[in-house]
N, C-alpha and C positions, 0 to 999 in steps of 0.2 A: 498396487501390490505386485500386479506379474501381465509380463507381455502373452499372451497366447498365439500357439500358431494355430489353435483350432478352432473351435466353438467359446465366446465368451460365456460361462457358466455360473459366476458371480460379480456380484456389485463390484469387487476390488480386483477385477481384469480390465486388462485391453487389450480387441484383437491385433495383429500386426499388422492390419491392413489400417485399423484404425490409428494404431501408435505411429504410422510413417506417415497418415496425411496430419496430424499432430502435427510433426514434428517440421513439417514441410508448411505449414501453417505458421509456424511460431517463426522460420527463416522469413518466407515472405511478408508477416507482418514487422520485421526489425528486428525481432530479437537476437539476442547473444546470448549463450551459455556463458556462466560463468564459473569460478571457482569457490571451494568451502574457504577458501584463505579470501578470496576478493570479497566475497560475502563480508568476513568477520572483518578485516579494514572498514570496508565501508561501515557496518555498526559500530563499530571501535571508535575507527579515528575520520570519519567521513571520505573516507579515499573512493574515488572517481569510479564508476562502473557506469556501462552501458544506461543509457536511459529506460532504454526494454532489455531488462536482464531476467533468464529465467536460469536456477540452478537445479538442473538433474539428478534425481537420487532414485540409485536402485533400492528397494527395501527389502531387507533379510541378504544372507548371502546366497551369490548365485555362480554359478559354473562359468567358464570362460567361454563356453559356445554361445551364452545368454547376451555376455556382451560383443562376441565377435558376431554373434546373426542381429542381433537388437540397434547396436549402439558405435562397431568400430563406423560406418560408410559415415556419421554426423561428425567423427575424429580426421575420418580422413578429407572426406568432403569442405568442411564447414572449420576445423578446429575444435569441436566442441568435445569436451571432456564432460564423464561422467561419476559420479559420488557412489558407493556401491556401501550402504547400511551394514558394517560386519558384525555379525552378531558372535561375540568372541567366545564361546563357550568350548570345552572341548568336549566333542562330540563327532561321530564319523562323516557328518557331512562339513564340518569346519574343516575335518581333517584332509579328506578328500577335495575340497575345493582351494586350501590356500595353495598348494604351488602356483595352479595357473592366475588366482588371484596375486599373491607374489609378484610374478611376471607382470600380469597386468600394471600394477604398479608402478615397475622399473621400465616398463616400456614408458610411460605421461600419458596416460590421457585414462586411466581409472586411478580416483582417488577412495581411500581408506575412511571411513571413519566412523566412529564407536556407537554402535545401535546396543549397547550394553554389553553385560555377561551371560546373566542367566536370561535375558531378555524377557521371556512368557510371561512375566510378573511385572508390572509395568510400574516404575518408580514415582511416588506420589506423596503428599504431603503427611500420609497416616504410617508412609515407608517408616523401618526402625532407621536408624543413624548408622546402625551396624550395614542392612540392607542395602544404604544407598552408597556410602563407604565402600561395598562388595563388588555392586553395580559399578560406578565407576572407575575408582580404584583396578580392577580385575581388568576391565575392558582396557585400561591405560596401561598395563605389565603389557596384557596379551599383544596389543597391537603393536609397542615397544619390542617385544620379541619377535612378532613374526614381520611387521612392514618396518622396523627399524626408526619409525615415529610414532609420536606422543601424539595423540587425535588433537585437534580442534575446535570440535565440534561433536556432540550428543545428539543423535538423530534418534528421537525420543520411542521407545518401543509402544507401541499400541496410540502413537498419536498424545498418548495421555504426560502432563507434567504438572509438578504444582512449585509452589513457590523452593519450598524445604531443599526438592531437590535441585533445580535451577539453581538457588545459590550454592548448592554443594557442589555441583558442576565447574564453580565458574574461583573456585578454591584453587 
């Protein structure tokens, strides 16, 4: 859930000390970063990727210091790009973070894609039709407006999904 530069204080951290030998871990055993579009080829239409591929997702939105101290040195070093979970709602930290995400963007190497609308309520098989309609739907204007593309990809809010919404997804 979040890099820290301090003290790990929950299950869903990890220190930076510990995310750079990760990350130096996953180069020296083979792996490549991949992309949310290589990904979905390869489920799609079986297009070729890396034999050790791992794809990076940042979850929730984060500030541009998260990914220039976290994540540009594996862009610059390595090639490898990162997925950055936006959670599209308006609200003051969407607002305050999309230009430098923007940027990010149109620089290549942070890509966009749809961690919901109202996100906190996690879409599930008991969701109404209205809800999940909101959910996606919403998150697909939003990112249209601000990143100028349609997502590809659902990077599912609280981990949680069920069948209802998956096919409404893929609508």
């Amino acid at each position: 859930h979040s890099i820290t530069k301090g003290e790990v204080t929950s299950a869903d951290q990890i220190s930076m000390q510990d995310f750079r030998k990760l990350m130096d871990d996953l180069k020296e055993m083979g792996f490549e970063a991949v992309t949310t579009q290589q990904v979905s080829d390869f489920l799609y239409t079986n297009a070729k990727i890396p034999q050790r591929s791992v794809l990076l997702i940042v979850d929730d939105r984060k500030y541009r210091e998260y990914f220039d101290t976290a994540f540009s040195r594996y862009w610059k070093d390595w090639g490898w790009k990162v997925v950055n979970a936006w959670i599209n709602a308006d609200d003051s930290i969407g607002t305050l973070a999309l230009p430098d995400n923007v940027a990010l963007s149109e620089e290549g190497w942070v890509d966009h894609q749809a961690h919901g609308y109202v996100h906190n309520i996690p879409m599930s098989d008991q969701s109404t039709d209205e809800y999940l309609k909101g959910e996606l739907e919403g998150a697909r204007e939003k990112m249209l407006a601000n990143f100028g593309k349609a997502p590809i990809a659902v990077i599912w809010p609280g981990g949680g999904f069920g069948v209802r919404p998956a096919q409404a997804a893929q609508i």
